[in-house]
MARBA-3410 file (N, C-alpha, C, O; in Angstrom, 1 decimal):
143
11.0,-49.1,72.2,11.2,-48.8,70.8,12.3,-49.7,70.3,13.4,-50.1,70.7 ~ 11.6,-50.1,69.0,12.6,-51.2,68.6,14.1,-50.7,67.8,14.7,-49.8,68.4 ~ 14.4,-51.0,67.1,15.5,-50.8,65.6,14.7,-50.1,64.3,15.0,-49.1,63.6 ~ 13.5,-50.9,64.1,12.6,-51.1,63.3,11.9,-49.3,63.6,11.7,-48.4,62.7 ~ 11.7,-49.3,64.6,10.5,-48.0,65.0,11.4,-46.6,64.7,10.9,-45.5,64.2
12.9,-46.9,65.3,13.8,-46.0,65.3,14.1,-45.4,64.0,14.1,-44.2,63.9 ~ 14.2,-46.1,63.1,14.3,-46.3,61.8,13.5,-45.6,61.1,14.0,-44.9,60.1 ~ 12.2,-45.7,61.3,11.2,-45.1,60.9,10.9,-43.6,61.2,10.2,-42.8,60.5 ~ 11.5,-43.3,62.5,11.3,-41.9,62.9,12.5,-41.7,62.1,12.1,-41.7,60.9 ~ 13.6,-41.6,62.1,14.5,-41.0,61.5,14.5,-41.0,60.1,15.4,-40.4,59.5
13.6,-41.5,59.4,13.0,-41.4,58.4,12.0,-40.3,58.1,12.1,-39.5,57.2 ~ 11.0,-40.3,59.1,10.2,-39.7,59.0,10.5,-38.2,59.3,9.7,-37.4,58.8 ~ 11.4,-37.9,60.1,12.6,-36.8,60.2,13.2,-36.5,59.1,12.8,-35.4,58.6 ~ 13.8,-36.9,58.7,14.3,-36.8,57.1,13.3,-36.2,56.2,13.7,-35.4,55.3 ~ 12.1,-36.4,56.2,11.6,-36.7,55.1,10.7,-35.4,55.3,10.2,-34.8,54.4
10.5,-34.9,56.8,10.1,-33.6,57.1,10.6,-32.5,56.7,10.0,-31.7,56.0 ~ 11.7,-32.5,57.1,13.6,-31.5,56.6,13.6,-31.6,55.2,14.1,-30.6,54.7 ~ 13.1,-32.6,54.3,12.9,-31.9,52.9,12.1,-31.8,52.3,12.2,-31.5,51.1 ~ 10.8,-32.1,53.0,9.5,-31.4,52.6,9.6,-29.8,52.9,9.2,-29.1,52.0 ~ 10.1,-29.3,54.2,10.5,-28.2,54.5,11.1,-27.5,53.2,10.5,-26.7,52.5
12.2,-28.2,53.1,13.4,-27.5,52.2,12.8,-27.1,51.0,13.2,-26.1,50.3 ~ 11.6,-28.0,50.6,10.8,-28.6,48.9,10.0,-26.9,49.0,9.9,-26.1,48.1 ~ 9.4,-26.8,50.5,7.5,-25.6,50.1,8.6,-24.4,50.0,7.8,-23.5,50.1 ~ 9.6,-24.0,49.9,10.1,-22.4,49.7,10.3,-22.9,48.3,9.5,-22.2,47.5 ~ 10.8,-23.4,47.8,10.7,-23.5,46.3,9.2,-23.0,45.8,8.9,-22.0,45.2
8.5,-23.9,46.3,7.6,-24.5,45.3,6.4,-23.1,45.6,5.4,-22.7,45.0 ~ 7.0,-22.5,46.8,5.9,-21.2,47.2,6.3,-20.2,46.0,5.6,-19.5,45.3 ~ 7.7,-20.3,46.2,8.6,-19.3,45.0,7.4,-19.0,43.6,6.8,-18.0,43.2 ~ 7.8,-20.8,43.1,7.3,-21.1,41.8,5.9,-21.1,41.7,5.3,-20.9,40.6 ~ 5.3,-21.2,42.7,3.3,-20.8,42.7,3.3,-19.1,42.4,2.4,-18.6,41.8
4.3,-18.5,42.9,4.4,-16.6,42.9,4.7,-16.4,41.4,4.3,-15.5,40.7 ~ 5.4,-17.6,41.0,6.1,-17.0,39.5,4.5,-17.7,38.4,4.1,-17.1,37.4 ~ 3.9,-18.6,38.9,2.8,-18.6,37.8,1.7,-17.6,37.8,0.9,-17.2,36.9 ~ 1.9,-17.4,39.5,1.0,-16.5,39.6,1.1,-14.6,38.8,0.1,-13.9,38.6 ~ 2.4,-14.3,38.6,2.8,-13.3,37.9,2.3,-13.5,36.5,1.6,-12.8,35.8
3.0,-15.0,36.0,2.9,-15.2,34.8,1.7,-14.8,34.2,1.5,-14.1,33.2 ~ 0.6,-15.6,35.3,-1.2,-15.9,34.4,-1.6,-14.1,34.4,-2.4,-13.6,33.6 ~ -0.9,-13.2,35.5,-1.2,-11.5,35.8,-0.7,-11.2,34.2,-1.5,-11.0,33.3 ~ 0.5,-11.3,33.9,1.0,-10.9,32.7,0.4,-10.8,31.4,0.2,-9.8,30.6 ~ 0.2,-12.6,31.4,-0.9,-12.8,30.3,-2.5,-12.5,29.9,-3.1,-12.7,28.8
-2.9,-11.9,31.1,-3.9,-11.7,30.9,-3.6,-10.0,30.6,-4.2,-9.5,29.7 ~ -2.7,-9.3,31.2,-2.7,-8.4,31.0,-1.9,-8.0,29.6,-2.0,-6.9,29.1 ~ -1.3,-8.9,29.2,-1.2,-8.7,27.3,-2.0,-9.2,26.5,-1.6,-9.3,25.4 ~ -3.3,-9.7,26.8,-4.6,-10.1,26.5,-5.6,-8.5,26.1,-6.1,-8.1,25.0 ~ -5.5,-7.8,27.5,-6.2,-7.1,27.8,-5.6,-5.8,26.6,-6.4,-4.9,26.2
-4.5,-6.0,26.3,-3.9,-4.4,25.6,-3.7,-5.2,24.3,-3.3,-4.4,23.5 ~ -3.8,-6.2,23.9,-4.0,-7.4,22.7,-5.1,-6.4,21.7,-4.9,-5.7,20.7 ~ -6.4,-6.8,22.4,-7.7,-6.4,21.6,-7.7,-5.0,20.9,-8.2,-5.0,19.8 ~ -7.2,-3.8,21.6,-7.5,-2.5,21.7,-5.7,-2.6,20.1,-5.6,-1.9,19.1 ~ -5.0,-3.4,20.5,-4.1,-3.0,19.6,-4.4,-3.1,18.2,-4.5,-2.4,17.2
-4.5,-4.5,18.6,-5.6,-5.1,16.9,-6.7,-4.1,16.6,-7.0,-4.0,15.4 ~ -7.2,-3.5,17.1,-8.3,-2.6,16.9,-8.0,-1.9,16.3,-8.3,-1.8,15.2 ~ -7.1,-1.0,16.9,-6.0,0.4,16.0,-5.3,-0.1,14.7,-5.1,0.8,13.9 ~ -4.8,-1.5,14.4,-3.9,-1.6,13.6,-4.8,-2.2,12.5,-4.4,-2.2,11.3 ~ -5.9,-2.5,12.7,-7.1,-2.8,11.8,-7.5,-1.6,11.2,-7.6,-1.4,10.0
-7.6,-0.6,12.0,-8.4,0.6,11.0,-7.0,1.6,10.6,-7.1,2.6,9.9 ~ -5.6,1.2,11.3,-4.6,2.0,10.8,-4.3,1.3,9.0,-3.8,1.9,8.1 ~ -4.8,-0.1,8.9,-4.6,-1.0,7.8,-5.3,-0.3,6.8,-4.7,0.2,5.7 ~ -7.3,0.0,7.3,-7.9,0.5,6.8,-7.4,1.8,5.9,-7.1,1.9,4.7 ~ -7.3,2.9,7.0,-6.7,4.2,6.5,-6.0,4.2,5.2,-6.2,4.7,4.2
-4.9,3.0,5.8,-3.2,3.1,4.6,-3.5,2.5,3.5,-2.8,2.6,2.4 ~ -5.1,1.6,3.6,-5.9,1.1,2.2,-6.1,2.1,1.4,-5.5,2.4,0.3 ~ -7.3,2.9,2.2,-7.9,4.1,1.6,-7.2,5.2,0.7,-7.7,5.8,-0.2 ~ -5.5,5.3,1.6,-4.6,6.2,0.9,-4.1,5.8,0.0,-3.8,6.6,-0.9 ~ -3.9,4.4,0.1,-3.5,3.7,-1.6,-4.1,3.7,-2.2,-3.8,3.6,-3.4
-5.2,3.8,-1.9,-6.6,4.1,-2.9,-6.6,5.4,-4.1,-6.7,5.4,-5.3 ~ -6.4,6.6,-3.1,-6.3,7.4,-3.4,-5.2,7.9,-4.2,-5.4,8.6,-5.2 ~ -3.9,7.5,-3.8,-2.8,7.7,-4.8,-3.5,6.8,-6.3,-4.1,7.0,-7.3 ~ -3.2,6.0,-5.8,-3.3,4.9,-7.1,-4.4,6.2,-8.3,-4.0,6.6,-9.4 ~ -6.0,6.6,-7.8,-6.2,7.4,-8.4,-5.4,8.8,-8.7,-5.2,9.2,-9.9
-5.0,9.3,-8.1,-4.1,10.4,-8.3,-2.9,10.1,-9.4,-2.7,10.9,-10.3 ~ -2.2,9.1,-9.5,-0.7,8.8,-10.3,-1.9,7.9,-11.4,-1.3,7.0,-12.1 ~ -2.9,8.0,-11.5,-3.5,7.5,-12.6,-3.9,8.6,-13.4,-3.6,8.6,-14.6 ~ -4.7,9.6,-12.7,-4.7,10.9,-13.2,-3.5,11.5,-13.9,-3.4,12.1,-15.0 ~ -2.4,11.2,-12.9,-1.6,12.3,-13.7,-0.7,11.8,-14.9,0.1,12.5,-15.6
-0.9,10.3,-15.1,-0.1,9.3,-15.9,-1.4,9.8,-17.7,-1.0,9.8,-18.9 ~ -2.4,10.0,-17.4,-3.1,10.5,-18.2,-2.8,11.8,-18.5,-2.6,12.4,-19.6 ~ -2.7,12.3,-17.3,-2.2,13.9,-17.8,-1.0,14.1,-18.7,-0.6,14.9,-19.4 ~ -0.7,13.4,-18.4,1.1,13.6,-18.9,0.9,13.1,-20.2,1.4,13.7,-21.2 ~ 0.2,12.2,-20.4,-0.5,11.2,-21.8,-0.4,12.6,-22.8,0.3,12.9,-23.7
-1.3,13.1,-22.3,-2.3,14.4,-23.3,-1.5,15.4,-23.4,-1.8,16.3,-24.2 ~ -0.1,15.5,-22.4,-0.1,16.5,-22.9,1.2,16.6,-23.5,1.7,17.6,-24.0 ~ 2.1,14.9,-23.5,2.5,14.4,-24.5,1.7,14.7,-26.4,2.1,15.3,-27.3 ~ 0.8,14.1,-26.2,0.2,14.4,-27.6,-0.4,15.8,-27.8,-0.5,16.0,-29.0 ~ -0.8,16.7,-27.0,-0.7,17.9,-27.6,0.5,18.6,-27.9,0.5,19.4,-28.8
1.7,18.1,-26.9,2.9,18.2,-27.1,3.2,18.3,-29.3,3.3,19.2,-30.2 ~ 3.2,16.6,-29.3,3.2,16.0,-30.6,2.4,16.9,-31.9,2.8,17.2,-33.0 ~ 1.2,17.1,-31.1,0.0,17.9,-32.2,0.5,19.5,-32.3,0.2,20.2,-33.3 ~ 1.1,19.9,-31.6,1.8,21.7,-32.0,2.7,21.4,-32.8,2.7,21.9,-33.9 ~ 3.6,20.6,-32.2,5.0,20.0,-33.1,4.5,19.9,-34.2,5.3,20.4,-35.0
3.8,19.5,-34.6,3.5,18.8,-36.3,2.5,20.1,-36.9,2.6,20.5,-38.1 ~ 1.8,20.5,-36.1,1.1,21.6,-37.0,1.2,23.2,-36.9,0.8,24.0,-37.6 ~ 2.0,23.4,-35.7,2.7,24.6,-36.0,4.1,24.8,-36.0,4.5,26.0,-35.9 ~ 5.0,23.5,-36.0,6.1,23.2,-36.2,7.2,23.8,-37.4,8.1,24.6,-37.6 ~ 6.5,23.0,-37.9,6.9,23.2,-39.1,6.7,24.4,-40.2,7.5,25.0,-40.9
5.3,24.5,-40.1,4.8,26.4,-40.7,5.9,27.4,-40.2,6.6,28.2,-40.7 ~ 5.6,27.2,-39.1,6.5,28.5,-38.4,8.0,28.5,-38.9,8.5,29.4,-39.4 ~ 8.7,27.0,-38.7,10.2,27.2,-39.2,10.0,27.7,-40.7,11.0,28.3,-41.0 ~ 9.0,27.7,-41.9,8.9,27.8,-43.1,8.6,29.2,-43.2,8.8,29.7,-44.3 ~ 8.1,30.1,-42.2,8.1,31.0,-42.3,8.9,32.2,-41.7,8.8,33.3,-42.0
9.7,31.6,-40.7,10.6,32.0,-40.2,11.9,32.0,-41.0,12.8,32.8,-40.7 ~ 12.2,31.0,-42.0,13.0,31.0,-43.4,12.7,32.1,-44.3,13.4,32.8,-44.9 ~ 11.1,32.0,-44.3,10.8,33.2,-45.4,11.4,34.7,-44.9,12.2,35.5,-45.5 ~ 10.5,34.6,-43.5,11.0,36.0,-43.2,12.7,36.5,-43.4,13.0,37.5,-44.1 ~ 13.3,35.7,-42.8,14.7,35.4,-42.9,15.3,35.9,-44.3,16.1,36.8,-44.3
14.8,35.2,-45.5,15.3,35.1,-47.1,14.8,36.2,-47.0,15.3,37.0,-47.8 ~ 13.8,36.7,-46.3,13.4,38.6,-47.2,14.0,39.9,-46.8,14.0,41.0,-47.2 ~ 14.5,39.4,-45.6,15.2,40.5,-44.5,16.4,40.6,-45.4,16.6,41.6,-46.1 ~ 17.0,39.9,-45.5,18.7,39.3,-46.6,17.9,40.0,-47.3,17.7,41.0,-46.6 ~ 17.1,40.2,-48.5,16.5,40.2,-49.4,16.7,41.9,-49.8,17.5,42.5,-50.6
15.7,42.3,-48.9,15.6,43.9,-48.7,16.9,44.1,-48.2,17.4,44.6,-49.1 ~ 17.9,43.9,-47.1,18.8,44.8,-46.5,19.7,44.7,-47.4,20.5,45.6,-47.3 ~ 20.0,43.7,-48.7,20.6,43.3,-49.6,20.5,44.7,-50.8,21.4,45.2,-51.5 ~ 19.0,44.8,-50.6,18.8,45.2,-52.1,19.0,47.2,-51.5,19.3,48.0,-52.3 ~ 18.9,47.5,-50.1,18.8,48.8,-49.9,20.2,49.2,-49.4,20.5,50.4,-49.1
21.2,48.0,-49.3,22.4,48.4,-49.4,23.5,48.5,-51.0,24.7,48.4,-51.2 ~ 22.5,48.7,-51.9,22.6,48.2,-53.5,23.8,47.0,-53.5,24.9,47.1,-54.1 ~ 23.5,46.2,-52.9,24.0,44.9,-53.5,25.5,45.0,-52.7,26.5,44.4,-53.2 ~ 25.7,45.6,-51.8,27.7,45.8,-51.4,27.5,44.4,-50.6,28.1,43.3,-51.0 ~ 26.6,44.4,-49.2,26.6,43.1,-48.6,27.1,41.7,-49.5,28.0,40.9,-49.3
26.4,41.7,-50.1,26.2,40.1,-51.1,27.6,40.4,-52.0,28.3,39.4,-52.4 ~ 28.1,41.6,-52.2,29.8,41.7,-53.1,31.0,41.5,-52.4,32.0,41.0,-52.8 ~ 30.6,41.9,-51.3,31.7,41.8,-49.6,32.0,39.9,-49.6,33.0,39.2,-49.6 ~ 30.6,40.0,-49.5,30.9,38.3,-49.0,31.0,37.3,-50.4,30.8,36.1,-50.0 ~ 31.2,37.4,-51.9,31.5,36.7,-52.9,32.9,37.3,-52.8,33.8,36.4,-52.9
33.3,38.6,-52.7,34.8,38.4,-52.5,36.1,37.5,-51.7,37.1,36.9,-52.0 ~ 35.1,37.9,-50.4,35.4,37.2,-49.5,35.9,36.1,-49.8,37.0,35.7,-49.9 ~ 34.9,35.5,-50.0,35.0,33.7,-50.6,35.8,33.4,-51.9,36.5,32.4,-52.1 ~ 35.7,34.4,-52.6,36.5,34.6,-53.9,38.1,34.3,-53.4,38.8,33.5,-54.0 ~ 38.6,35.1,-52.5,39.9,35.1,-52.1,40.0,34.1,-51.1,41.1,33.6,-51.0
39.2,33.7,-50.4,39.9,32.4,-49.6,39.7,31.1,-50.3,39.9,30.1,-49.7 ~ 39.3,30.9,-52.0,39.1,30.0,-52.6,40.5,30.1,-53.3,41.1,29.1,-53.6 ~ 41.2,31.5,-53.8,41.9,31.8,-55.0,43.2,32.1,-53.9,42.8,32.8,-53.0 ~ 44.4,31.7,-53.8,44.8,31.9,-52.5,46.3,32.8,-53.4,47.2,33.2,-52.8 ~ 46.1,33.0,-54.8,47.4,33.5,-55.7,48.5,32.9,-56.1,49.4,33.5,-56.7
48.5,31.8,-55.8,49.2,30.9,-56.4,49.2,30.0,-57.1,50.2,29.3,-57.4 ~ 48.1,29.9,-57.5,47.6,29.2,-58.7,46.9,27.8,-57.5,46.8,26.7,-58.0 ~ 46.5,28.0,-56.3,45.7,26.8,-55.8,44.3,26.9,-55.4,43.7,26.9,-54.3 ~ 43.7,27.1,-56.9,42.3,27.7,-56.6,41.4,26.2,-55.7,41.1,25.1,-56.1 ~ 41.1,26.8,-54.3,40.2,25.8,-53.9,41.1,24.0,-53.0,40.5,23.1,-52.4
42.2,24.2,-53.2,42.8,23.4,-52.9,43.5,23.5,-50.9,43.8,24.6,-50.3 ~ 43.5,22.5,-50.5,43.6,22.9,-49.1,45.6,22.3,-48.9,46.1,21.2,-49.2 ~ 46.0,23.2,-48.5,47.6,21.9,-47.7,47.7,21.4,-46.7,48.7,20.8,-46.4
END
């Protein structure tokens, strides 16, 4: 054996010792794709069935907007009508009623006036009479 041959074994020694050193890695890293491609396929697999549910959960939460949207349409009309029936009593029995609720009013005064022969309606021109005329000659005048 030459220099040359020696050389080459000790090389080829070497080169064993970190091929060795290289396959526990590289066994490692074959385990880790091999997990990986398990993974992916297995979030593949629970992928479809999710999209599935969240498709017709979309569907549903359509349908329910659907449904409000009619409902708050409904009641935006309701509220409309009953705004303007609101408006339409106001104006047509609004007003009669306070006019006759005055009448009644002016006839009650009227009668309890006339069946107390007139003392009510004397009570209260006195009244006024003296807090206008204060005796001092400041008829009406305030200090």
């Amino acid at each position: 054996m030459d220099v040359g041959q020696i050389a080459g074994l000790i090389a080829a020694i070497a080169f064993a010792i970190l091929a060795g050193f290289l396959i526990y890695p590289l066994i490692r890293l074959g385990k880790l794709f091999d997990q990986l491609a398990q993974t992916i396929k297995q979030t593949g697999d629970h992928v479809v069935p999710t999209l599935d549910e969240s498709t017709s959960t979309v569907t549903q939460l359509n349908q329910t907007l659907t449904d409000v949207n009619r409902i708050s349409a409904a009641a935006s009309t309701t509220a409309g009508n009953v705004g303007a029936l609101t408006d339409l009593y106001g104006s047509m029995l609004g007003k009669p009623v306070i006019k006759v609720a005055a009448f009644l009013y002016a006839l009650r005064k009227t009668i309890s006036s006339f069946l107390s022969g007139g003392r009510d309606s004397a009570g209260v021109q006195s009244s006024t009479a003296k807090k206008a005329n204060d005796g001092q000659g400041n008829e009406g005048r305030t200090r």
